[in-house]
N, C-alpha and C positions, 0 to 999 in steps of 0.2 A: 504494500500500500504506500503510495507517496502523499508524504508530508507537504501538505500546506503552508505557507510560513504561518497564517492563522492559526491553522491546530497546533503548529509549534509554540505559537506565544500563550494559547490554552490550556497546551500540555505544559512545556518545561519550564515558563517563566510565569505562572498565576499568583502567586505568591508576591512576585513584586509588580504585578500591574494594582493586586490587592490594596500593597502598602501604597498607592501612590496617592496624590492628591485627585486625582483623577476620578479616581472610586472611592476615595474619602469624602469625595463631592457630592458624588449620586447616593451612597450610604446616607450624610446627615441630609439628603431630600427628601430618598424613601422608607426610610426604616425607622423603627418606631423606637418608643424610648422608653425604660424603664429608671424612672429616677431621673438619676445624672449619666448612667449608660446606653449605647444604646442596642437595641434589639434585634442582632441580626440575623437572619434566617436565609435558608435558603430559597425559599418560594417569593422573598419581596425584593431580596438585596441584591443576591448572588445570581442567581438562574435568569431575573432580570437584565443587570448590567449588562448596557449596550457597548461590545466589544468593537473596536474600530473595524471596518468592513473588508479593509487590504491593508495586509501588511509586508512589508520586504523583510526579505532576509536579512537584509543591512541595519533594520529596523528592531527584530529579533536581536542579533546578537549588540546592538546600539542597549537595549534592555536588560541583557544579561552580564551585562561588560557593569554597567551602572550598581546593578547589584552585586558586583564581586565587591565594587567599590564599597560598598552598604559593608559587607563584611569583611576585606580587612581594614575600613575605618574603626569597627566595632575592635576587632582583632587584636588593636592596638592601646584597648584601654582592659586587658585580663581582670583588675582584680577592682574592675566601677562595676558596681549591679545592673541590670537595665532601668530599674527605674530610675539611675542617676542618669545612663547615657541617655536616657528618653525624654531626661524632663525640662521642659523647655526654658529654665532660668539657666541648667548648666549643661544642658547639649554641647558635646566636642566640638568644636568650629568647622574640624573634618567631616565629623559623621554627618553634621546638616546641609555643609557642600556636597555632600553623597547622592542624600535624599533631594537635594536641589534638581541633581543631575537625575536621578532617576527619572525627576517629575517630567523633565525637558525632554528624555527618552518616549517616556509612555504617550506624550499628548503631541508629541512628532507623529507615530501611529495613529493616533484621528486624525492630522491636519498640522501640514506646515505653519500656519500663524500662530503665533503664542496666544493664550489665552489672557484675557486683560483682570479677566476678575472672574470669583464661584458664580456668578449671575450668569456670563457668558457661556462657560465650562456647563453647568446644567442646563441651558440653554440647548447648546451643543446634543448634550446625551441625552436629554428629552426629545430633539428631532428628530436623534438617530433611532430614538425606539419607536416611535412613531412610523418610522419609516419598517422598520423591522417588524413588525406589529399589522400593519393597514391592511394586507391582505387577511385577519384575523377579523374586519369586520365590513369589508364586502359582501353586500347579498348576490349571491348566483343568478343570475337573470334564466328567467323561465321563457322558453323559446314560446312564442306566440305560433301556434298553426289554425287549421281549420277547429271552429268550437265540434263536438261530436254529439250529434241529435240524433235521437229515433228516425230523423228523415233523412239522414246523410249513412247512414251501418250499413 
């Protein structure tokens, strides 16, 4: 079976299109919230998320290159817990130029122009499900022939 570059970025790289701001966007659009968490599932967040439509190869490994960075910027700090490298007053300065890059990777995959703001970015991936979607609510048109009467059998 030959690989798609799309089922490649499916398959081998989900985890970092996950982490990106990209699907951090559509997450706090569509997922619900418990508390201060929020609620993610596969039937509203995941299974939804509109994945960009074509993607190159160049694009793929543009995504997986980013994430090596993700880890060894992480790499580099053994004995900080995640919650320190995570949290956003003492983020390493590398590890957020990582996920910077990430982000510029993943949203290259929908579309060359950068994105200017979360408004646009779910803008964006509300078109694209829309678009992914529309044949989901098409009625099948009913071919009009002769009506069939006891005068016409």
């Amino acid at each position: 079976m030959r690989t798609t570059p799309l089922l490649a970025l499916r398959c081998i790289a989900p985890g970092l299109v996950l982490s990106s701001t990209m699907h951090m966007a559509w997450v706090r659009a569509v997922a619900g919230r418990m508390r201060n968490d929020y609620s993610y599932s596969t039937g509203i967040a995941y299974n939804n998320f509109p994945w960009p439509e074509e993607v190159s190869e160049r694009q793929i490994q543009s995504v997986i290159a980013a994430g090596q960075n993700i880890l060894d910027s992480r790499s580099a700090f053994p004995d900080v817990t995640l919650s320190n490298l995570y949290d956003p007053n003492t983020m390493p300065h590398a590890l957020l130029k990582a996920y910077e890059a990430l982000d510029k990777a993943v949203d290259l995959c929908y579309r060359p122009p950068q994105f200017v703001n979360e408004t646009k970015r779910i803008e964006f991936l509300f078109d694209l499900y829309e678009k992914y979607t529309a044949y989901l609510f098409t009625k099948e048109k009913v071919k009009k022939g002769k009506k069939i009467t006891s005068d016409n059998i």
